[in-house]
C-alpha positions as CSV (number, residue, x, y, z in Angstrom):
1,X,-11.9,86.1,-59.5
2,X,-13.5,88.5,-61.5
3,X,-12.0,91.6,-63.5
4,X,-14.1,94.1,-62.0
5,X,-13.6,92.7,-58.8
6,X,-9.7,93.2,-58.9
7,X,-10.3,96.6,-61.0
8,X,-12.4,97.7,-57.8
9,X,-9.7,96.5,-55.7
10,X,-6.9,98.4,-57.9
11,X,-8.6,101.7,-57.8
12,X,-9.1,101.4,-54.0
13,X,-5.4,100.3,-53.3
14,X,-4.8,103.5,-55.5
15,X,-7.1,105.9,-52.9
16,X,-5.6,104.3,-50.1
17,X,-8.9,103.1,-49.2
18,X,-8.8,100.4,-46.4
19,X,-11.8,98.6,-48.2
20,X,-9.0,97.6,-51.0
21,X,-7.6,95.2,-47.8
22,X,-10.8,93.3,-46.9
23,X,-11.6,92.7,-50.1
24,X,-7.9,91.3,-50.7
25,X,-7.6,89.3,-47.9
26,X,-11.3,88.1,-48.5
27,X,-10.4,87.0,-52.2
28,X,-6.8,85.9,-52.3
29,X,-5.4,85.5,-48.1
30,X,-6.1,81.5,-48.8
31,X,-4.1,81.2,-52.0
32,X,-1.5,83.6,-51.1
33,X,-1.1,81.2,-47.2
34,X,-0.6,78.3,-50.0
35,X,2.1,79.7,-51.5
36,X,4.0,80.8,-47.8
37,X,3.2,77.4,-46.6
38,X,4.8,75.2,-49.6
39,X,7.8,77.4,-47.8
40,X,7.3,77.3,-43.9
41,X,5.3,74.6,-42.5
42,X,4.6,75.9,-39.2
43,X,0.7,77.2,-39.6
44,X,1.6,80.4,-36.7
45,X,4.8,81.7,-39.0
46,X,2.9,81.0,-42.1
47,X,0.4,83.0,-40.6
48,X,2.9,85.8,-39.7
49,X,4.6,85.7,-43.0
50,X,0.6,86.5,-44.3
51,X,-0.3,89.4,-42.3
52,X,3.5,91.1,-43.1
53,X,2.8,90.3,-46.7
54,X,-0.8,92.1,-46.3
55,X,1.0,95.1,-44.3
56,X,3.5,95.2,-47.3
57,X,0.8,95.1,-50.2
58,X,-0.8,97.7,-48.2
59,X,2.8,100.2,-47.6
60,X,3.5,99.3,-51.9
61,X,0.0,99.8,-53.0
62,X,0.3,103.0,-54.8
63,X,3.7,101.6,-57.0
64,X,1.1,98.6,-58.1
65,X,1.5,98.8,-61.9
66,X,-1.4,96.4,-63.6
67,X,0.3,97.0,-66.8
68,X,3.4,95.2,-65.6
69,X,2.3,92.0,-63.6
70,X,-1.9,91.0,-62.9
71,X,-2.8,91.6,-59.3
72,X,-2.4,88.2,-57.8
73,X,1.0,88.1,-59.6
74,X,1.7,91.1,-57.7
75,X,0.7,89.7,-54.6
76,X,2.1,85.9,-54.9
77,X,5.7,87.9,-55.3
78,X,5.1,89.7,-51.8
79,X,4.0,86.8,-50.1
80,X,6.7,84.5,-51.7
81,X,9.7,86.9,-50.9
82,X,8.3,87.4,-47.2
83,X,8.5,83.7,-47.2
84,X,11.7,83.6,-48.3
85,X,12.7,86.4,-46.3
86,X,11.4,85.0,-43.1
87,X,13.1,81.6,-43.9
88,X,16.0,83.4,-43.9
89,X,16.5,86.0,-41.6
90,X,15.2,82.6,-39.3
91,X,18.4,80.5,-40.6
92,X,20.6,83.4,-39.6
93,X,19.5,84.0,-36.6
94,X,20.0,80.4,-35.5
95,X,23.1,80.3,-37.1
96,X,24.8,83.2,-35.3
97,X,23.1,81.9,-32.0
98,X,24.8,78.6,-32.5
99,X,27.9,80.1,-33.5
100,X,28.1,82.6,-30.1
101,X,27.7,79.4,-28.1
102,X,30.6,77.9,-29.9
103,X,32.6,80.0,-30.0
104,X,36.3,79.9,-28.6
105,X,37.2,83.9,-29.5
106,X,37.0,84.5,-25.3
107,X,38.4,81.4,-24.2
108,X,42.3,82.0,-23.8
109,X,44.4,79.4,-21.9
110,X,47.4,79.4,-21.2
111,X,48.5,76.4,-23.5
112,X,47.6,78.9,-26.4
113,X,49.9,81.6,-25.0
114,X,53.0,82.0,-27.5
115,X,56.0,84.1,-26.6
116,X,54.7,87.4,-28.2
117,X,52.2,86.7,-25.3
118,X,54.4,86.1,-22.6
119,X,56.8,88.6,-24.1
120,X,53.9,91.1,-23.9
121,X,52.4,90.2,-20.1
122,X,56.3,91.1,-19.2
123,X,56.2,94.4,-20.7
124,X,52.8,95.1,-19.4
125,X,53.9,95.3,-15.6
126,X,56.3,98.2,-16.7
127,X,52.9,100.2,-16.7
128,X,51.1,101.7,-14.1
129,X,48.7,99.2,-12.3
130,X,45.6,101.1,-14.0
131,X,47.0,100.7,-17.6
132,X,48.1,96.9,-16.6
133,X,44.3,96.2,-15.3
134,X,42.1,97.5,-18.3
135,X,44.4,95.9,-20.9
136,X,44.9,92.6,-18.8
137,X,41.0,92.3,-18.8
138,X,40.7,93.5,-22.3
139,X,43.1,91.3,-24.5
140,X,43.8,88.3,-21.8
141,X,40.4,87.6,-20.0
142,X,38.4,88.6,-23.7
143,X,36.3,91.1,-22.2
144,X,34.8,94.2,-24.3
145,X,35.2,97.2,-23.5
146,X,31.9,97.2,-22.0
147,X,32.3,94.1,-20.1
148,X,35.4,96.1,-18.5
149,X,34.0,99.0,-17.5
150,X,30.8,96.6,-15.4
151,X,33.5,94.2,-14.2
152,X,36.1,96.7,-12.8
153,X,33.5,99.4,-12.3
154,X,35.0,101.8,-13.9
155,X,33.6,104.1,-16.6
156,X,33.4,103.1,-19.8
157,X,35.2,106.6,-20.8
158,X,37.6,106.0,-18.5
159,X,38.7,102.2,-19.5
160,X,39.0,103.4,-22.9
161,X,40.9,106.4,-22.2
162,X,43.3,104.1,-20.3
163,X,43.6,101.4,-23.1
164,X,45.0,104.2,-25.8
165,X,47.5,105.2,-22.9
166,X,48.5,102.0,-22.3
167,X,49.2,101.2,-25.4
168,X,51.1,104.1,-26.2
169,X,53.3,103.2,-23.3
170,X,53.5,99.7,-24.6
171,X,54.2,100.9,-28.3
172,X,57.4,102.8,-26.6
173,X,58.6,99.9,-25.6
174,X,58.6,98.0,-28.5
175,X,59.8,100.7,-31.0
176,X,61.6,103.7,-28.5
C-alpha cells in the first residue's frame, strides 16, 4: 500500500470522517482476517472478531499516533488482541458453564451431614416456624435467597429480613 494512501487514511481517521473506514477495510480487512484466523478457525467468529476490530479502530482513531507504530502495525495489534480476547472470554465462558453443571455446592445429602449439622437442624426447631423455613431452604436445600423468596413465595425482603432474625436467635443459642 502506498504512503499517501495511508496518509489520506490517517488524516481522515483524524476528522472522524467515515471515508477513513472504507478505505481501511478496502486496503487491509483481508490481511488483518489473516491474522484473526491463524487464531480462530471458525470463518463466522473470525468474521466477528473483524468487524469489532473495525468498530475499535474506528472508537481509537483519534489516539492513532504514526510516530509511534505504522498504520497496519496499529491495526494488526487491534485485530490480534480482539482475537485473543474473543479466544478468551470464549474459553471462560465454557469453562464456568461446564463448571455450573458440575457442580456439587447445592447438592447436600445427608451422608455429608456432620454433627455441627445435626447439632444445628436441632437448634433450629427452637425457632419460630417462619425463621425455621427460610433458613432450612437457604443453608440445607442450597437455595439463594432468590430461589427462596419464588419457591416459598415469599418476598424477597421478607426472606431476608427473616434470615438475620433467625440467626440472631440461633447465635443466642450458641453463645447466651
Amino acid at each position: 500500500m502506498s504512503t499517501t494512501l495511508e496518509i489520506e487514511i490517517v488524516e481522515l481517521l483524524k476528522n472522524g470522517d467515515k471515508k477513513a473506514m472504507v478505505l481501511l477495510y478496502e486496503n487491509y480487512s483481508g490481511a488483518l482476517l489473516g491474522v484473526i484466523k491463524k487464531i480462530i478457525s471458525d470463518n463466522d467468529l473470525a468474521q466477528d472478531v473483524l468487524q469489532e476490530s473495525f468498530i475499535k479502530v474506528w472508537k481509537n482513531s483519534k489516539s492513532y499516533n504514526p510516530e509511534k507504530a505504522k498504520l497496519f502495525t496499529w491495526l494488526y495489534r487491534i485485530a490480534y488482541n480482539s482475537a485473543i480476547d474473543k479466544v478468551r472470554s470464549t474459553t471462560n465462558k465454557s469453562q464456568k458453564e461446564i463448571q455450573i453443571e458440575d457442580s456439587n455446592v447445592y447438592k447436600l445429602t445427608t451422608n455429608s451431614l456432620n454433627q455441627d449439622t445435626l447439632d444445628i437442624k436441632k437448634h433450629l426447631s427452637s425457632l419460630d416456624l417462619k425463621y425455621q423455613i427460610v433458613i432450612n431452604a437457604l443453608f440445607f436445600e442450597g437455595m439463594t435467597q432468590q430461589e427462596a423468596s419464588d419457591e416459598l413465595e415469599i418476598p424477597l425482603g421478607t426472606i431476608k429480613s427473616r434470615l438475620k432474625i433467625g440467626l440472631r436467635e440461633l447465635k443466642k443459642i450458641y453463645n447466651p
